[in-house]
N, C-alpha and C positions, 0 to 999 in steps of 0.2 A: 571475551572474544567478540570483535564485532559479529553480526551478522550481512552475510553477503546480498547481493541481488544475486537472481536469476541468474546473468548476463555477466556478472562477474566471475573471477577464476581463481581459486582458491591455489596456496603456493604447490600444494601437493601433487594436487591435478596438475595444475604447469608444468610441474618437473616431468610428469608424463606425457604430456603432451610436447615439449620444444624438441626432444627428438625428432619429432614425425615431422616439422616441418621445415617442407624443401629448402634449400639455400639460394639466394638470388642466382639467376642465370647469368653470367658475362659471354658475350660473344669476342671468343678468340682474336677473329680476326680483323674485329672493330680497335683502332686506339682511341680511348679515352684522352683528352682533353680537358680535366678537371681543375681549376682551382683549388690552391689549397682552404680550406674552409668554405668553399662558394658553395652553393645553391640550398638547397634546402636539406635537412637532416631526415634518413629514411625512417620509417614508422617502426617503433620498436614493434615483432612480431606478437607480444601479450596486448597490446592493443589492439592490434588487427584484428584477433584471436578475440576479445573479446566485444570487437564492434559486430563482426561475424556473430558471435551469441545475440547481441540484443536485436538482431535484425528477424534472426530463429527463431526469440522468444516472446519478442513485441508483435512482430508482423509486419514491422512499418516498412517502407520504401527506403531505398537505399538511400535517397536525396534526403532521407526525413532523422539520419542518426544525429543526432545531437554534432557541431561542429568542437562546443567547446569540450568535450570530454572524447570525443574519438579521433576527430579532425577529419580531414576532407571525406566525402564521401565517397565520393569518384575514384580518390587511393586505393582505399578500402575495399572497393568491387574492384577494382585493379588487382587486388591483392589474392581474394575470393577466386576467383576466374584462373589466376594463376595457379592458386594453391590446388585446385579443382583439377584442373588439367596434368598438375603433379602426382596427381591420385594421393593425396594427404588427407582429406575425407574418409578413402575407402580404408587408407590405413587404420588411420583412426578411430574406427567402426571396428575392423579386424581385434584390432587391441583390444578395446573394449570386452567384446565380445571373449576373447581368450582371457581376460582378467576377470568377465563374472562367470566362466566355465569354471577356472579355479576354485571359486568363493563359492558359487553355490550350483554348480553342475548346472550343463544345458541338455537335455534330454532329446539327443541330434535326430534319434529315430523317429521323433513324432513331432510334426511340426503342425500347427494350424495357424490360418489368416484369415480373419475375417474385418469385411468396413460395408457401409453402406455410405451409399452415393445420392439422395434423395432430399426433397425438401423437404424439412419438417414438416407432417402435418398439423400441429397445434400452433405453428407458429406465429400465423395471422390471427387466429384470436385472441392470444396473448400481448402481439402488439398495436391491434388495430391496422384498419386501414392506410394505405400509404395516403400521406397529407398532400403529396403533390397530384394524386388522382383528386383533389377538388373541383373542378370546373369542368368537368366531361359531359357530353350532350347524354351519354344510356344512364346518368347518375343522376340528372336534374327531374325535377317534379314534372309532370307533365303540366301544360297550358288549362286555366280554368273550365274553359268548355270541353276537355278531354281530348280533342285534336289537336295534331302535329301543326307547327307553324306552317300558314303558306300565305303566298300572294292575297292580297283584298282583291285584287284583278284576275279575274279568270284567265284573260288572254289582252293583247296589246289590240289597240284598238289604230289601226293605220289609215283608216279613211282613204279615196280612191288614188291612186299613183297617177305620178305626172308626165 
């Protein structure tokens, strides 16, 4: 058996998952004018479904999914946004949640959450200084004589006005 990526979706899971999701809207009292065969072919929803994973599990920007294995990107948050507003997420999550209640019990009366919201702090020694702070005036050496730069001319010399 292969091994999956991340972002990929196993057939098992799919079968749980194409339930939950919404079915395209039609507006009733729009008429469609379509060609037969024209325009472009809609995104099978396992793609959508799993360009939504690598966006979760990469982190990258929507503009940034690969064209040639998910296709447009722009669709795809198209798609996102809709499914989101269908409450298919929250389903989703519900399910979940009810399938590992069954497997190995959730213990509803005691819940805890914890996160911390902070910068590291070891994380500047571990990587060093930022490289683009090189040429700052409170970073450079001071002047050999130990004083700040200034004028050789104390003051402008203007001689009597005419």
């Amino acid at each position: 058996m292969a091994t999956l990526q991340s972002w990929e979706v196993s057939d098992a899971f799919w079968a749980k998952v194409e339930p939950l999701i919404p079915a395209p809207e039609r507006v009733l009292a729009k008429r469609y004018r379509r060609k037969p065969g024209g325009g472009r072919k809609p995104m099978p929803p396992r793609q959508v479904f799993e360009a939504i994973l690598y966006v979760l599990r990469t982190g990258c920007q929507w503009k940034a999914l690969p064209k040639e294995r998910f296709g447009s990107p722009s669709a795809v948050h198209t798609h996102f946004m809709r499914w989101m507003q269908a409450g298919f997420f929250v389903a989703l999550w519900r399910a979940g949640l009810a399938e590992y209640d069954e497997m190995e019990g959730i213990a509803w009366r005691w819940q805890s959450i914890d996160g911390a919201m902070i910068k590291a702090p070891l994380a500047r020694d571990a990587v060093g200084p930022n490289p683009t702070d090189r040429g700052k005036k409170r970073q450079q050496a001071s002047p050999a004589g130990g004083r700040p730069w200034g004028p050789a001319v104390d003051r402008r010399h203007r001689g009597p006005s005419t």
